[in-house]
MISEZA-998465 format. One record per residue: residue number from 1; residue in one letter; x, y, z of N, C-alpha, C in turn. Coordinates in Angstrom, 2 decimals, decimal comma. Example, Ala and Ser with C-alpha at 12.3 -4.5 7.8 and 13.67 -1.06 7.14 Angstrom:
// residues 2
paba resi->1; resn->a; n.east->13,19; n.north->-5,69; n.up->7,80; ca.east->12,30; ca.north->-4,50; ca.up->7,80; c.east->13,20; c.north->-3,30; c.up->7,80 .
paba resi->2; resn->s; n.east->12,85; n.north->-2,25; n.up->7,08; ca.east->13,67; ca.north->-1,06; ca.up->7,14; c.east->12,90; c.north->0,03; c.up->7,87 .
// end
This chain:
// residues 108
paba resi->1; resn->x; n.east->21,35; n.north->19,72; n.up->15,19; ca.east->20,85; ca.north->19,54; ca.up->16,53; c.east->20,09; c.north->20,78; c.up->16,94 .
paba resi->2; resn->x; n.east->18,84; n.north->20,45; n.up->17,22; ca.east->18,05; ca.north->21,73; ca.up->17,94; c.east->17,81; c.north->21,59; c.up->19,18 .
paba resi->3; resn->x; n.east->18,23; n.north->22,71; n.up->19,37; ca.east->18,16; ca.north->22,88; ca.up->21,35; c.east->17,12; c.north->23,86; c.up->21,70 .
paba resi->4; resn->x; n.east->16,02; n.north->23,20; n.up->22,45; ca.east->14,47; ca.north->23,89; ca.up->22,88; c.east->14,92; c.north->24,40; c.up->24,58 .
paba resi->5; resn->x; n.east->14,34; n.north->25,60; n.up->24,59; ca.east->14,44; ca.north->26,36; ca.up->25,51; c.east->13,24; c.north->26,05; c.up->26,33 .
paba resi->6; resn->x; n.east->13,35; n.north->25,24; n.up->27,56; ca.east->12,15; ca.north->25,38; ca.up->28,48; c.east->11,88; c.north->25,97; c.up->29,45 .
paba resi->7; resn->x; n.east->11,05; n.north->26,89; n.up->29,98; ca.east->10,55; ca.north->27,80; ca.up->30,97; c.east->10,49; c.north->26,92; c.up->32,17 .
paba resi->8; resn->x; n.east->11,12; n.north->27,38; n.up->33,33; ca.east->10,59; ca.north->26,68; ca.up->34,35; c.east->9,82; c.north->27,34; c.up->35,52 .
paba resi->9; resn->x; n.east->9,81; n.north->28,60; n.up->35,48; ca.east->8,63; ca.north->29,46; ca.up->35,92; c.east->9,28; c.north->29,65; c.up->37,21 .
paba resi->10; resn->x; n.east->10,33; n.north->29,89; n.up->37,27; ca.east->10,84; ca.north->29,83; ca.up->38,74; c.east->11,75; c.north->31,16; c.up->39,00 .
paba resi->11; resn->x; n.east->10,80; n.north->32,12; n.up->38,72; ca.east->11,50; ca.north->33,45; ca.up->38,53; c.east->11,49; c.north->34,18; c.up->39,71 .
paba resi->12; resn->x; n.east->10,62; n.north->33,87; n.up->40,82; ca.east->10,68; ca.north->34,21; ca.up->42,02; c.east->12,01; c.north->33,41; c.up->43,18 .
paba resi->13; resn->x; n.east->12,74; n.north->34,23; n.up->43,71; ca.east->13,88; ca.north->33,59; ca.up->44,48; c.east->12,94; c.north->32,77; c.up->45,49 .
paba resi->14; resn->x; n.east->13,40; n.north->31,22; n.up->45,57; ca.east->13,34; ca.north->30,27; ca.up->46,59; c.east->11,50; c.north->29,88; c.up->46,31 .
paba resi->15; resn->x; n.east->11,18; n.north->29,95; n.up->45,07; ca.east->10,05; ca.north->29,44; ca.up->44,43; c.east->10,41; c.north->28,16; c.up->44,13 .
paba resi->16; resn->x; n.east->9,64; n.north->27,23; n.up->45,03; ca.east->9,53; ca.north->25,35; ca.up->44,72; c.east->10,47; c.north->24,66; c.up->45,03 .
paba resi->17; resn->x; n.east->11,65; n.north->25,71; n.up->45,72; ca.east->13,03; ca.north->25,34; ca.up->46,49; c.east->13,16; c.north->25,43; c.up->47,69 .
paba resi->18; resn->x; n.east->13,16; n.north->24,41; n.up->48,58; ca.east->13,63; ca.north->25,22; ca.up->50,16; c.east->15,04; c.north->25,10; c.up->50,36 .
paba resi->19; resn->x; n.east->15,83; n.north->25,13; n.up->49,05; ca.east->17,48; ca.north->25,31; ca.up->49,70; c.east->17,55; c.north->26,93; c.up->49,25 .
paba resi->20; resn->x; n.east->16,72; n.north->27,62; n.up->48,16; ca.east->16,56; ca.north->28,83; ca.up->48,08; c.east->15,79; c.north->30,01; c.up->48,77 .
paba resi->21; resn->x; n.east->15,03; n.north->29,00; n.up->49,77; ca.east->13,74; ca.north->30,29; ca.up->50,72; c.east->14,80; c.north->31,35; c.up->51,15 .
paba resi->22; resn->x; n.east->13,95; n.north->32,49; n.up->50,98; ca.east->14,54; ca.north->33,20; ca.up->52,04; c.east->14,66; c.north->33,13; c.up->53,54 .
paba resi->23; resn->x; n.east->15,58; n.north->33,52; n.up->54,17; ca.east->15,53; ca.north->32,98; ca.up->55,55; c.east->14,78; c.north->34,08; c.up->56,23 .
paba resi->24; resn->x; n.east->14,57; n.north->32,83; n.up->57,00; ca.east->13,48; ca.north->33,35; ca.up->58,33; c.east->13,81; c.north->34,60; c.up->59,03 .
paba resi->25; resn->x; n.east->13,05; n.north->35,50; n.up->59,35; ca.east->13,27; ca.north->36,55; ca.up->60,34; c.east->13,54; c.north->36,43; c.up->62,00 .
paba resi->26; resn->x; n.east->14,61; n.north->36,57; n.up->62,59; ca.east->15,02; ca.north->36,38; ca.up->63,62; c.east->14,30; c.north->36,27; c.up->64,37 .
paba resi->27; resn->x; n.east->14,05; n.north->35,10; n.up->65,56; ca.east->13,15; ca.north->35,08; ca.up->66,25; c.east->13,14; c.north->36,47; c.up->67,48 .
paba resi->28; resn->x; n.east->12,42; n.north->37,04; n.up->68,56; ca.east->12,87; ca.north->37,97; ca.up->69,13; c.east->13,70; c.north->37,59; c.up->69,90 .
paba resi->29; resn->x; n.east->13,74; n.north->36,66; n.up->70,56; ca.east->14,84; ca.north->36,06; ca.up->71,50; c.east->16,06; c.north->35,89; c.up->71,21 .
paba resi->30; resn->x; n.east->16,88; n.north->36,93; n.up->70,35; ca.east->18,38; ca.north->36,63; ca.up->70,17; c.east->19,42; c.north->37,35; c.up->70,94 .
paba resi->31; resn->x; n.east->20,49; n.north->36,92; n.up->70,37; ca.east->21,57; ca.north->37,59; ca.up->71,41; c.east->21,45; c.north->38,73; c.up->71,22 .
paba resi->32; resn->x; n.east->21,11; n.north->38,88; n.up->69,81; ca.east->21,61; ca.north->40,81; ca.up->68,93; c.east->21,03; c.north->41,76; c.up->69,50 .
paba resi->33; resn->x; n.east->19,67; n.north->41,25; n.up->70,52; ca.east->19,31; ca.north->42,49; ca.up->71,35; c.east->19,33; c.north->42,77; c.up->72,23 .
paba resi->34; resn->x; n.east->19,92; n.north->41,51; n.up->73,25; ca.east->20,45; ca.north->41,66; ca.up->74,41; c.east->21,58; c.north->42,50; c.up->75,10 .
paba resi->35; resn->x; n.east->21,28; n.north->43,13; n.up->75,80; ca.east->22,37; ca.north->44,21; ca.up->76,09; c.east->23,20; c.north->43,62; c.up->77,46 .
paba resi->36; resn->x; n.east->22,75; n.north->42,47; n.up->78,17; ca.east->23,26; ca.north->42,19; ca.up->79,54; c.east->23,85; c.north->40,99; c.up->79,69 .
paba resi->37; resn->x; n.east->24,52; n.north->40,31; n.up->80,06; ca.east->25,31; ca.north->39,23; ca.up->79,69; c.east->25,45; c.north->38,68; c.up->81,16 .
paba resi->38; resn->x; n.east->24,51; n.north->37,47; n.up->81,56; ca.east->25,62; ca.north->37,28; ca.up->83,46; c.east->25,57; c.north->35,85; c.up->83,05 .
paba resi->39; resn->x; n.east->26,92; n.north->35,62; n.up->83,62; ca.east->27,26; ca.north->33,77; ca.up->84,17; c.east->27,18; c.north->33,62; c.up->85,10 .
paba resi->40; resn->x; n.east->26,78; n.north->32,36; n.up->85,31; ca.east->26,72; ca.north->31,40; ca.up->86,96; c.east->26,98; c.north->29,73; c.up->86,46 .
paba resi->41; resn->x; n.east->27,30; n.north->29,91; n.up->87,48; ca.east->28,32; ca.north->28,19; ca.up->87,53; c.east->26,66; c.north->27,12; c.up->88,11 .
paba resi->42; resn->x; n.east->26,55; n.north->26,23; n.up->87,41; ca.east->25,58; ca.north->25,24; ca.up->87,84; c.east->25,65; c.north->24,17; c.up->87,89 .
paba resi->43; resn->x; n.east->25,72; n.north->22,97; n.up->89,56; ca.east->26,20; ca.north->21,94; ca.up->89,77; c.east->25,05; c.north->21,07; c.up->89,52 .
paba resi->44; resn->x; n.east->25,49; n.north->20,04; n.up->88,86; ca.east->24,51; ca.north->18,30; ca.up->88,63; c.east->24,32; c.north->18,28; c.up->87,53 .
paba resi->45; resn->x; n.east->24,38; n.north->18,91; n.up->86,45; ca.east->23,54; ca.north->18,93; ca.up->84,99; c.east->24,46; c.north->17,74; c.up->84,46 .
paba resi->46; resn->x; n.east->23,79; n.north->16,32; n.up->83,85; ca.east->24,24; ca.north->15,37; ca.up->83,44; c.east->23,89; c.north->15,18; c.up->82,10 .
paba resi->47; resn->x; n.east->23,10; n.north->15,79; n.up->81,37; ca.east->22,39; ca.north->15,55; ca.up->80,00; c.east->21,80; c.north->16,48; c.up->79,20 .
paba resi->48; resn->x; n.east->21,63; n.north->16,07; n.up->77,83; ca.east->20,42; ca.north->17,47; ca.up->77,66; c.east->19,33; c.north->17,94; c.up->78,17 .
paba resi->49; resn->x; n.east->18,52; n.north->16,88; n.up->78,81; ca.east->17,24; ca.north->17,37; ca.up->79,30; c.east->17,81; c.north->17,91; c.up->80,72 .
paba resi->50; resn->x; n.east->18,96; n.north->18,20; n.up->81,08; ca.east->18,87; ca.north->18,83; ca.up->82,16; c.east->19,13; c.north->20,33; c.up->81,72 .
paba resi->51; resn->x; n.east->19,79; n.north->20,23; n.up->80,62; ca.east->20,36; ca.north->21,41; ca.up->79,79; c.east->18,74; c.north->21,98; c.up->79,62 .
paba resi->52; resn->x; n.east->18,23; n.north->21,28; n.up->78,93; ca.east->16,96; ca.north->21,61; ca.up->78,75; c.east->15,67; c.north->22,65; c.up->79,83 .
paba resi->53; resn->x; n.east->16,09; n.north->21,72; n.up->81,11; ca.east->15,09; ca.north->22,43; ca.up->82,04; c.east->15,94; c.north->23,60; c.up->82,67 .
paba resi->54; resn->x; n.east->17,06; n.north->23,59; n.up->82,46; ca.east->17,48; ca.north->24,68; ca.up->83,17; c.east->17,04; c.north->26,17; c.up->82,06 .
paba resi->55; resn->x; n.east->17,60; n.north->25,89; n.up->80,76; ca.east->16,95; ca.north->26,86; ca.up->80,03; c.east->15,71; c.north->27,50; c.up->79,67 .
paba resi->56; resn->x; n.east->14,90; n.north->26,76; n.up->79,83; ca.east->13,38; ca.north->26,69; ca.up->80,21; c.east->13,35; c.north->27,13; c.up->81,11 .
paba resi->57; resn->x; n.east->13,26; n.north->27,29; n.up->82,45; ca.east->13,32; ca.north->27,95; ca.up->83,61; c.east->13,82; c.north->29,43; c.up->83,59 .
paba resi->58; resn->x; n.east->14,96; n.north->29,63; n.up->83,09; ca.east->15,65; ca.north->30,63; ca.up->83,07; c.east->15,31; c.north->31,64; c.up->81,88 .
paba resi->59; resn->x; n.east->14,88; n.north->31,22; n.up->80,80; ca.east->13,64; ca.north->31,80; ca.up->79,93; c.east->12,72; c.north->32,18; c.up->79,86 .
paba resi->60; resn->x; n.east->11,98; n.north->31,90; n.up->81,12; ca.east->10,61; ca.north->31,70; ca.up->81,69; c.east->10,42; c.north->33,73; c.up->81,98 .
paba resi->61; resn->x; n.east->12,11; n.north->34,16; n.up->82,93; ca.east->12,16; ca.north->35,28; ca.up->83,09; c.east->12,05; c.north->36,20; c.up->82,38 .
paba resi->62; resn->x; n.east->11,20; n.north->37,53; n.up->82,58; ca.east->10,82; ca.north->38,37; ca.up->82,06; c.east->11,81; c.north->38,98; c.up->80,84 .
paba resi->63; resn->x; n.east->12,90; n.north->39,77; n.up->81,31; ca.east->14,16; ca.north->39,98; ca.up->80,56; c.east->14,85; c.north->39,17; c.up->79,54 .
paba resi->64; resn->x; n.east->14,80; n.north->37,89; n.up->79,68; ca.east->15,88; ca.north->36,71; ca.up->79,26; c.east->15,73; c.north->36,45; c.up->77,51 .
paba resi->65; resn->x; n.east->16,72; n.north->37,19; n.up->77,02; ca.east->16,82; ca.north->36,79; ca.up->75,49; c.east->17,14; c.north->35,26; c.up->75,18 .
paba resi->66; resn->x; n.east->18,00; n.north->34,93; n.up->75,55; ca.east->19,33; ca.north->33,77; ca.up->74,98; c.east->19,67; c.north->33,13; c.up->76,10 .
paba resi->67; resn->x; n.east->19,66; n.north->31,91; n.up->76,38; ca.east->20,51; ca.north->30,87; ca.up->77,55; c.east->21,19; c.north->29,83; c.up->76,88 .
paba resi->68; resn->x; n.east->22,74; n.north->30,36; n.up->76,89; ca.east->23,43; ca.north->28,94; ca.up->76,82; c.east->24,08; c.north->28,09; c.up->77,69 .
paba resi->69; resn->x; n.east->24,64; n.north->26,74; n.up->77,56; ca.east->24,39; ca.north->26,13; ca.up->79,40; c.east->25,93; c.north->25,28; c.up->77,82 .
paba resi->70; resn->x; n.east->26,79; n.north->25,37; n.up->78,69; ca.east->28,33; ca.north->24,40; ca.up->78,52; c.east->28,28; c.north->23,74; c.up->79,27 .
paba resi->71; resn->x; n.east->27,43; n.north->22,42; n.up->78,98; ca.east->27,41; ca.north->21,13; ca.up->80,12; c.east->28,90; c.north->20,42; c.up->80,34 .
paba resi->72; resn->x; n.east->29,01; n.north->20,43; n.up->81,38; ca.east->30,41; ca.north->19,53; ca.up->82,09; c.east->29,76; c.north->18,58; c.up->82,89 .
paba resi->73; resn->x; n.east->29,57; n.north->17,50; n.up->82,26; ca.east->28,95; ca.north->15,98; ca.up->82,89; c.east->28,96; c.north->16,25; c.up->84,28 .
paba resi->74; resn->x; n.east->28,20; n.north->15,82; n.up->84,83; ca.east->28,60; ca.north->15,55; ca.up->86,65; c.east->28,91; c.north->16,47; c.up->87,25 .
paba resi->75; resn->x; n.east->29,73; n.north->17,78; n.up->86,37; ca.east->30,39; ca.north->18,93; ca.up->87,42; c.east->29,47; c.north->19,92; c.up->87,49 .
paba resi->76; resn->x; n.east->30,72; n.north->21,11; n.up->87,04; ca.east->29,92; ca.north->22,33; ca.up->87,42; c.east->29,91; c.north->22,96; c.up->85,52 .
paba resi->77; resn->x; n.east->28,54; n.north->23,41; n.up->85,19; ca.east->28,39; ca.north->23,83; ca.up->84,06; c.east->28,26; c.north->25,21; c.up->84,10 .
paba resi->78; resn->x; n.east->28,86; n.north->25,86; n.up->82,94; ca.east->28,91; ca.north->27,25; ca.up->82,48; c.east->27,56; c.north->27,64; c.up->81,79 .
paba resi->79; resn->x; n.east->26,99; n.north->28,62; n.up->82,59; ca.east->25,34; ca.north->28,92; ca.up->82,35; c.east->25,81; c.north->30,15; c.up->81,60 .
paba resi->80; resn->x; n.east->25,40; n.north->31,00; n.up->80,45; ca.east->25,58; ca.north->32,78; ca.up->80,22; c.east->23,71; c.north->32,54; c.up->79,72 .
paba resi->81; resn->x; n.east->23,39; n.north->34,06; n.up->80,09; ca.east->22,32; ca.north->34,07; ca.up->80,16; c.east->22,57; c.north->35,59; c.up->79,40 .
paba resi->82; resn->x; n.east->21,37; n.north->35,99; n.up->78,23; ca.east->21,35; ca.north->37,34; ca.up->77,90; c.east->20,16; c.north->38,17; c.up->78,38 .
paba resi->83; resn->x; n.east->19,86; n.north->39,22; n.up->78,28; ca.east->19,05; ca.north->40,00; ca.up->79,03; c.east->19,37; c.north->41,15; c.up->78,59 .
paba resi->84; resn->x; n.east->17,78; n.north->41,65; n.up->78,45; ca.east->17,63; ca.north->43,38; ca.up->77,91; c.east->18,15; c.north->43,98; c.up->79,08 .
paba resi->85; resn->x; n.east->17,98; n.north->43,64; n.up->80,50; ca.east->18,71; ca.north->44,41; ca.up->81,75; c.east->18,96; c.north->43,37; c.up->82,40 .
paba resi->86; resn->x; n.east->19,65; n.north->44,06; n.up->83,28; ca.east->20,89; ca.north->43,02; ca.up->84,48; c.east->19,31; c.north->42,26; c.up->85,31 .
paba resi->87; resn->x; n.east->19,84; n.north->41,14; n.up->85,50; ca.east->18,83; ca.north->39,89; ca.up->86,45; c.east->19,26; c.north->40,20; c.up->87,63 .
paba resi->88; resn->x; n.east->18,33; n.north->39,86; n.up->88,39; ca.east->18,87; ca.north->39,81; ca.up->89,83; c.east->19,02; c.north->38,46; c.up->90,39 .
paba resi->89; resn->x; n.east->20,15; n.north->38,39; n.up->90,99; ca.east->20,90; ca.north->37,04; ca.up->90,87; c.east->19,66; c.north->35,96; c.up->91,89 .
paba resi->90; resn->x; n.east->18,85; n.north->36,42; n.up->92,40; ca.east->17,90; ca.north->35,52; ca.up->93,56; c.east->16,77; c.north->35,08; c.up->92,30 .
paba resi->91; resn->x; n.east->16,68; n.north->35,94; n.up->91,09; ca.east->15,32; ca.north->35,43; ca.up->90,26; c.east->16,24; c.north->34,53; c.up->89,46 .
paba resi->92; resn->x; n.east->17,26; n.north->34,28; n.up->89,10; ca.east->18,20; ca.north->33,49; ca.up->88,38; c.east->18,28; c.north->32,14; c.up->89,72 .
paba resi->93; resn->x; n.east->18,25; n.north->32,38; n.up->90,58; ca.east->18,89; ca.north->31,26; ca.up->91,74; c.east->18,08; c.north->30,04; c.up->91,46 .
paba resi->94; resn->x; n.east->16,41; n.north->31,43; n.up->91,46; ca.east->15,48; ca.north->30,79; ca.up->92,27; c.east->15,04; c.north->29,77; c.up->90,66 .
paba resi->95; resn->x; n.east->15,01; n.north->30,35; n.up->89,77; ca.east->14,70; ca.north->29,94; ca.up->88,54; c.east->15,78; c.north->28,00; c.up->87,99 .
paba resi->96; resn->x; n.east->16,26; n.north->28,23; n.up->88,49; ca.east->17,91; ca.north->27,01; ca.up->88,41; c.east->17,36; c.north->26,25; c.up->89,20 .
paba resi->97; resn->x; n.east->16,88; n.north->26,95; n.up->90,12; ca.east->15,66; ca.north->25,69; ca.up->91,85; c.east->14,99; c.north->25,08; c.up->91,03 .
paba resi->98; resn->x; n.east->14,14; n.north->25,47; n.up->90,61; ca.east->12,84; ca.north->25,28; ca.up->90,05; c.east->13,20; c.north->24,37; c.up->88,90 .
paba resi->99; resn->x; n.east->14,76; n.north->24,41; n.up->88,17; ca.east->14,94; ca.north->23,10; ca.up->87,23; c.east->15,23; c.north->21,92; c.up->88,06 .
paba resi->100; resn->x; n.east->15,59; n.north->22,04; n.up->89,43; ca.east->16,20; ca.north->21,36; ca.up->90,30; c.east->17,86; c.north->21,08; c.up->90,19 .
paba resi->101; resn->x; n.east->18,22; n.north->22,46; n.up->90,40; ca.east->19,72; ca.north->22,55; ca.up->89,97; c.east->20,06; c.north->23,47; c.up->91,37 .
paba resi->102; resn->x; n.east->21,07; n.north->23,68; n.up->91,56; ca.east->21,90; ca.north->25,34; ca.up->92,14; c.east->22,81; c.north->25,89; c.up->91,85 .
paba resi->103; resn->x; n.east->22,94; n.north->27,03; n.up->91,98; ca.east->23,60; ca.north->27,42; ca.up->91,42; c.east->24,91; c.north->27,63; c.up->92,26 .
paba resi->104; resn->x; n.east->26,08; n.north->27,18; n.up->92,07; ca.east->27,19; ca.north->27,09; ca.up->92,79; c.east->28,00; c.north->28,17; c.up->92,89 .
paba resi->105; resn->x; n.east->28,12; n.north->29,37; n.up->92,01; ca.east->29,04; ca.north->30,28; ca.up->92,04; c.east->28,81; c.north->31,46; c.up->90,77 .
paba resi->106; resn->x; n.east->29,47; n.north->32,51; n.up->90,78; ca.east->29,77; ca.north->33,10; ca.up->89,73; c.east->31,04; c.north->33,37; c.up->89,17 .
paba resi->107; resn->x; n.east->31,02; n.north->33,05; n.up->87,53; ca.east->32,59; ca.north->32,79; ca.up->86,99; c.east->33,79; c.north->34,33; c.up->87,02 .
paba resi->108; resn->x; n.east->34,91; n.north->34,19; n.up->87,59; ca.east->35,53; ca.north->35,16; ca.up->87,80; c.east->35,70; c.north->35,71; c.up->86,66 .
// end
């Protein structure tokens, strides 16, 4: 039995593979450079696209790395927002308006 050795030219990592690419370079918007962290409580969010516009809005802001939104159907949802510096809670208010949300409180 002869066994032939075939080249498959695939000597470069994640060459002709995308389970091998190298991964992507972090977009700038991550948590890892955010130094500021604020929550606010936000009443009505029923879906993703509300999830949606609120993060969009709140992204929109100058500072804003990262927005995650813990939707609670119907209630009140857990907004954390990251930021190279502290927000001021009226450009966050006003930004939650503008998804057509409000913002109900801040989490103790």
């Amino acid at each position: 039995m002869t066994i032939e050795r075939v080249e498959l030219g695939l000597k470069d990592s994640g060459a002709g593979c995308s389970c091998c690419a190298a991964p992507e370079a972090p977009s700038r918007k991550t948590a890892a450079t955010a130094e500021v962290t604020t929550k606010v409580l936000v009443e009505g969010m029923t879906c993703g696209h509300c999830v949606s516009s609120v993060t969009e809005e709140l992204s929109a802001l100058d500072e804003v790395e990262q927005v995650s939104v813990d939707l609670n159907v119907g209630g009140v949802s857990a907004v954390t927002i990251h930021s190279k510096t502290p927000l001021h809670l009226d450009a966050v208010r006003t930004a939650v308006s503008e998804a057509g949300y409000a913002v109900s409180g801040i989490p103790a």
